[in-house]
C-alpha positions as CSV (number, residue, x, y, z in Angstrom):
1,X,188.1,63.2,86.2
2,X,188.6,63.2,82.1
3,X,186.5,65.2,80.2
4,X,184.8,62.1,78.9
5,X,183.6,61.2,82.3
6,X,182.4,64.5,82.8
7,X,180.5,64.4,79.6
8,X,178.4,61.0,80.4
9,X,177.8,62.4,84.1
10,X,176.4,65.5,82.2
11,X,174.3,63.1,79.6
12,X,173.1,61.4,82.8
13,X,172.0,63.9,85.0
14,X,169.9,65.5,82.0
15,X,168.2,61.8,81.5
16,X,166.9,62.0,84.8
17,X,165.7,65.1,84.6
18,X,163.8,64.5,81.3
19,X,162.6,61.3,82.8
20,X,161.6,63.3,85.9
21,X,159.2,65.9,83.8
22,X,158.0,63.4,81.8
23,X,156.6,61.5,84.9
24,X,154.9,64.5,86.6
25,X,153.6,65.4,82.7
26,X,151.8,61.6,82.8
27,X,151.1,62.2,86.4
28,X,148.9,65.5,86.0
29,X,147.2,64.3,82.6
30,X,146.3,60.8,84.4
31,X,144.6,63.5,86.8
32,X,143.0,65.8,84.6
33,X,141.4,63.0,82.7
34,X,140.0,61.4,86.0
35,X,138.4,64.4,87.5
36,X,136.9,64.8,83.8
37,X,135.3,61.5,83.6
38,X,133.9,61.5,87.2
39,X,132.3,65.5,85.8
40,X,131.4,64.0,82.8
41,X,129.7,60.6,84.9
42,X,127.6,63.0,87.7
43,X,126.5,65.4,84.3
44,X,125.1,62.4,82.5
45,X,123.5,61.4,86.1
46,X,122.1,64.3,86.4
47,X,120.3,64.5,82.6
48,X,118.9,61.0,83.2
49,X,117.7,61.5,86.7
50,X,115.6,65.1,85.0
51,X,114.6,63.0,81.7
52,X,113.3,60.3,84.4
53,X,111.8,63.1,86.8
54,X,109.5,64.5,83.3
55,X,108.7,61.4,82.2
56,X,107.3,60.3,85.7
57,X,105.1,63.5,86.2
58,X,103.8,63.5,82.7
59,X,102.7,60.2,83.4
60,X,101.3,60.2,86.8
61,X,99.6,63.9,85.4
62,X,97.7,61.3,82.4
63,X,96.8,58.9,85.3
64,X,95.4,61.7,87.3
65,X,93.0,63.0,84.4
66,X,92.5,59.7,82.9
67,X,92.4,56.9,85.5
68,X,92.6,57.1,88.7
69,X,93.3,60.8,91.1
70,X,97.0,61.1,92.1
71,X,97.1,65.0,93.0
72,X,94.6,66.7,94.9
73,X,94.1,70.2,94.5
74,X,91.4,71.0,97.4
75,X,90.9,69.8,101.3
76,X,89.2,66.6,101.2
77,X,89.6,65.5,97.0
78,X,90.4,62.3,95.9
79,X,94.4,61.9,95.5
80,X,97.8,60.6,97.1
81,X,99.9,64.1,96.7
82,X,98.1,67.3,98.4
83,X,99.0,70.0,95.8
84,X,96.6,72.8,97.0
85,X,95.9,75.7,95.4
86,X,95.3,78.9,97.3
87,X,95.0,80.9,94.8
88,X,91.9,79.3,92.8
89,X,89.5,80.5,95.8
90,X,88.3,84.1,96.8
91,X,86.2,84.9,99.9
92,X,84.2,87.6,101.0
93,X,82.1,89.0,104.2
94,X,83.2,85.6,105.7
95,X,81.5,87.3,109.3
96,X,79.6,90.1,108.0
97,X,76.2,90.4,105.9
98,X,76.9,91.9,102.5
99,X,74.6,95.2,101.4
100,X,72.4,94.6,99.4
101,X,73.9,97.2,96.5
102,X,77.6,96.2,97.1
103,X,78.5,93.7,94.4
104,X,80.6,90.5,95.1
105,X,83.2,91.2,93.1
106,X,85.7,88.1,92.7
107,X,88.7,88.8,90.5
108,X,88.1,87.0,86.8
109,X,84.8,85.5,87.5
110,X,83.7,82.9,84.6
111,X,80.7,82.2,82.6
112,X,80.9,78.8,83.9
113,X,83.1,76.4,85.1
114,X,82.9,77.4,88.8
115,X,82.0,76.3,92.3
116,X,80.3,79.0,94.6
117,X,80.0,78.4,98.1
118,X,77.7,80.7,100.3
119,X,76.3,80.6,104.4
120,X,72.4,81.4,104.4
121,X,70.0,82.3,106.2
122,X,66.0,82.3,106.0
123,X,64.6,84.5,108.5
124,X,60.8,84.8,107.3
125,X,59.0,82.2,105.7
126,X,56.9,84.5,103.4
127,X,57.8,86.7,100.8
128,X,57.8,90.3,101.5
129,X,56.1,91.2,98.4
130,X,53.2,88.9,97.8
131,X,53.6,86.2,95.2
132,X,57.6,87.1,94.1
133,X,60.5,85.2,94.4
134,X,62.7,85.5,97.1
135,X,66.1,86.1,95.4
136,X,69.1,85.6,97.6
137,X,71.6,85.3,95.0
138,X,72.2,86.6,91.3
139,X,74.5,87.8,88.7
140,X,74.6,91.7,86.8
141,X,76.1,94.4,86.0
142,X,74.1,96.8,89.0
143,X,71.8,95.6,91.3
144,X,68.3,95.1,91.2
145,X,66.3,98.3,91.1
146,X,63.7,97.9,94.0
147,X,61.3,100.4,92.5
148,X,61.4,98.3,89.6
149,X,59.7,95.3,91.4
150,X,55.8,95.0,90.7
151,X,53.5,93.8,93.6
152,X,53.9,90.4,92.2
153,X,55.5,88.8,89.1
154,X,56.9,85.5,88.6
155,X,60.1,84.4,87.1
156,X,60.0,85.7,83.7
157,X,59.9,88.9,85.2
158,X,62.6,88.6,87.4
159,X,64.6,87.7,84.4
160,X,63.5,90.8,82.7
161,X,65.0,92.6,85.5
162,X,68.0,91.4,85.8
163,X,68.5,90.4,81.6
164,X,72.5,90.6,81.5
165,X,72.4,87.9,84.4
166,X,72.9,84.2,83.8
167,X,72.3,82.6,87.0
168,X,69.7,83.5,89.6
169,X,69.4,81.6,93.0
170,X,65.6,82.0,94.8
171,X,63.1,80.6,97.0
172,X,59.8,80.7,96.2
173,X,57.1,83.2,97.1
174,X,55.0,81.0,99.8
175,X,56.8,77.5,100.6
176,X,60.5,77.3,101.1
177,X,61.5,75.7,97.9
178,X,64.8,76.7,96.9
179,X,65.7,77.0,93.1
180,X,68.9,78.0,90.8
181,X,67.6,79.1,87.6
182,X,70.3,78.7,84.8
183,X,69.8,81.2,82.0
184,X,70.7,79.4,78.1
185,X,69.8,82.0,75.8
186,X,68.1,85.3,74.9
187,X,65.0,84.1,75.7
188,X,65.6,80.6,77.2
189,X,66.6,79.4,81.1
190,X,66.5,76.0,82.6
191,X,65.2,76.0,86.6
192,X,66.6,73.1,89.0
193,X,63.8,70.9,90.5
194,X,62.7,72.9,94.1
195,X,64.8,71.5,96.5
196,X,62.0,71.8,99.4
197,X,61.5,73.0,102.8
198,X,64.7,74.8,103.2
199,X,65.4,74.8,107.2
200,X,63.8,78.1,108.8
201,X,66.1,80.2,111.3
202,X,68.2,77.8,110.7
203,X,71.5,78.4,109.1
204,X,73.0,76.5,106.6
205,X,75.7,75.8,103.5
206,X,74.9,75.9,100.2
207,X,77.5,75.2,97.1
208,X,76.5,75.4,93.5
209,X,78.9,73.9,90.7
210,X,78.3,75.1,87.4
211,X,79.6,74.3,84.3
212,X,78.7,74.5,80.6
213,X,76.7,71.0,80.5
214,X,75.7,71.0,84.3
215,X,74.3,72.4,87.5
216,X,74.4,70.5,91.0
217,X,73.4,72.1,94.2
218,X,74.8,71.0,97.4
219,X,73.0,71.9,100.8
220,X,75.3,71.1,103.7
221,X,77.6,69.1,102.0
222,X,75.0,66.8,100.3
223,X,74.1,67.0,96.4
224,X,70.3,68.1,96.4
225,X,70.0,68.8,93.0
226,X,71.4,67.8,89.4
227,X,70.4,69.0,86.2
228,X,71.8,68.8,82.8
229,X,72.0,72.2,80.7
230,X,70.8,71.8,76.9
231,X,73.1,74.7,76.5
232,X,75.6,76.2,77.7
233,X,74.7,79.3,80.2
234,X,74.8,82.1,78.4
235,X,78.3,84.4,78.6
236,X,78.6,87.5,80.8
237,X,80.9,90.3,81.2
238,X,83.7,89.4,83.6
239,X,83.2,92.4,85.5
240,X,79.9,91.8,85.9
241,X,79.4,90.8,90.3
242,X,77.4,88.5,92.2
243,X,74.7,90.7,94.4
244,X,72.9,88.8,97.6
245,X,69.5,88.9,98.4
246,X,67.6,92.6,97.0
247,X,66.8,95.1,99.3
248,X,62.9,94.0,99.5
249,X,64.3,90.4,101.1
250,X,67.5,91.5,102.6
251,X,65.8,91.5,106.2
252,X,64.2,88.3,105.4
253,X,67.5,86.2,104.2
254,X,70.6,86.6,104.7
255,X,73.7,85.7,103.3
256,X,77.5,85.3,104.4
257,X,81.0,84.3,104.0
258,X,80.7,83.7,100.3
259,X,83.4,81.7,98.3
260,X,84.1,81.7,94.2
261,X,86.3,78.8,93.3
262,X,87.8,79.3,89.8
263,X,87.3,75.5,89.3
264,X,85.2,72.9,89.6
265,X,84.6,71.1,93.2
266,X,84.2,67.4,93.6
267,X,81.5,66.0,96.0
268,X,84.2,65.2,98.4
269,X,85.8,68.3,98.9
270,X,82.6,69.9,98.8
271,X,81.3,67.6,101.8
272,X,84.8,68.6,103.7
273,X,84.3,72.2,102.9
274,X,80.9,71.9,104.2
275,X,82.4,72.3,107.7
276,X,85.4,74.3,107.0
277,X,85.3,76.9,108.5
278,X,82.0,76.3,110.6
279,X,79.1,78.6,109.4
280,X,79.5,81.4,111.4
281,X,75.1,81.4,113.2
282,X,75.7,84.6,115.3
283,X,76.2,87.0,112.5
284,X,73.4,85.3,110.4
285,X,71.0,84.8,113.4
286,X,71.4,88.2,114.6
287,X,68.3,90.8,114.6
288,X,69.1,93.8,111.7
């Protein structure tokens, strides 16, 4: 073989061999670039699908407050997704009978803007002290002094006892009328029509919602009582706790497996959670 033919079999070999990188050079670019577009493609999906996902709950959130309930936040509310939240109730002596001195103290307790939920009991139908309200719920600092109670009083003086309190639940003296009294002011209160003839030996459920232009009262489920507030009940000290009935009534009410809900309850839920759990009769029936 001439060196001439040697040469071009040379030239020829190294062709193929350029053509041969060259390919596998296209090959793995062609590659690169799809995996790249089908990263670039689920990326983009992805964006979309959490710009659509925001959009969506944003709106159905305006819906819920606006129009019509989508999310429901307690047992029995109005709403197509059950979102509950567990942490927006606190319980206490749900099957014992709180001392009369021992305050009810809920973490963070509000002004207003509540729901309070409590089991009762009336066990005498008369005062203990003649002609003084039966108190078997209220808010202070301490509890009511029971030297400090006169042989009778009314109202007024009740208030003077407790004067850093701004809501007082009571029955009064001789017929079994219960009221919430809301205190506005210094010197001002607004007092719920009676809701009358409380059942005797009889336990039962009562809920209070409060807020800063209303108070409703619930016995059993059922609203009893409305009222609009003029004003806004007055604020108290978050630490201040919740006390049941004072130790001159404690034998003759009782109270029990008492709920704070850091929100506001609708009807609904509070005629579900009239029932759940049931009122617990044995500890509130029993002798003392």
């Amino acid at each position: 073989m001439s060196d001439r033919q040697r040469q071009r079999d040379e030239m020829m070999r190294q062709l193929q061999r350029t053509r041969s990188y060259s390919g596998r050079s296209y090959t793995d670019r062609s590659s690169f670039s799809s995996v790249k577009a089908t990263a670039d493609t689920l990326t983009h999906g992805v964006f979309y699908l959490a710009v659509g996902a925001l959009v969506l709950f944003v709106t159905l959130v305006f819906i819920n407050y606006t129009t019509y309930p989508v999310f429901s936040f307690t047992a029995g509310a109005d709403g197509i997704v059950s979102m509950p939240l567990p942490s927006s109730v606190q319980t206490m002596n749900e099957s014992t009978i709180p001392s009369y001195d021992i305050p009810l103290k809920f973490n963070g307790i509000r002004s207003y803007g509540y729901s309070l939920s409590l089991d009762v009991c009336v066990q005498s139908e008369f005062a203990i002290k003649d002609m003084y309200p039966r108190v078997l719920l209220y808010r202070a600092s301490t509890p009511i002094n029971a030297l400090a109670f006169p042989s009778s009083g009314t109202l007024s003086t009740l208030q003077r006892l407790i004067p850093n309190s701004n809501i007082i639940v009571y029955l009064d003296p001789l017929v079994n009328n219960l009221h919430v009294m809301i205190k506005t002011g210094t010197n001002t209160s607004q007092t719920t029509e009676p809701i009358k003839n409380i059942p005797i030996h009889t336990p039962f459920r009562m809920t209070i919602v409060l807020d800063s232009g209303i108070v409703e009262v619930y016995i059993n489920g059922k609203m009893e009582q409305t009222m609009p507030l003029l004003t806004a009940p007055i604020s108290t000290d978050p630490t201040n706790a919740f006390y049941g009935p004072p130790q001159l009534v404690s034998s003759a009410i009782k109270i029990s497996n008492i709920s704070y809900y850091s929100m506001l309850l609708s009807p609904k839920s509070i005629r579900v959670l009239a029932t759940q759990p049931p009122i617990n009769t044995g500890v509130l029936t029993a002798s003392a």
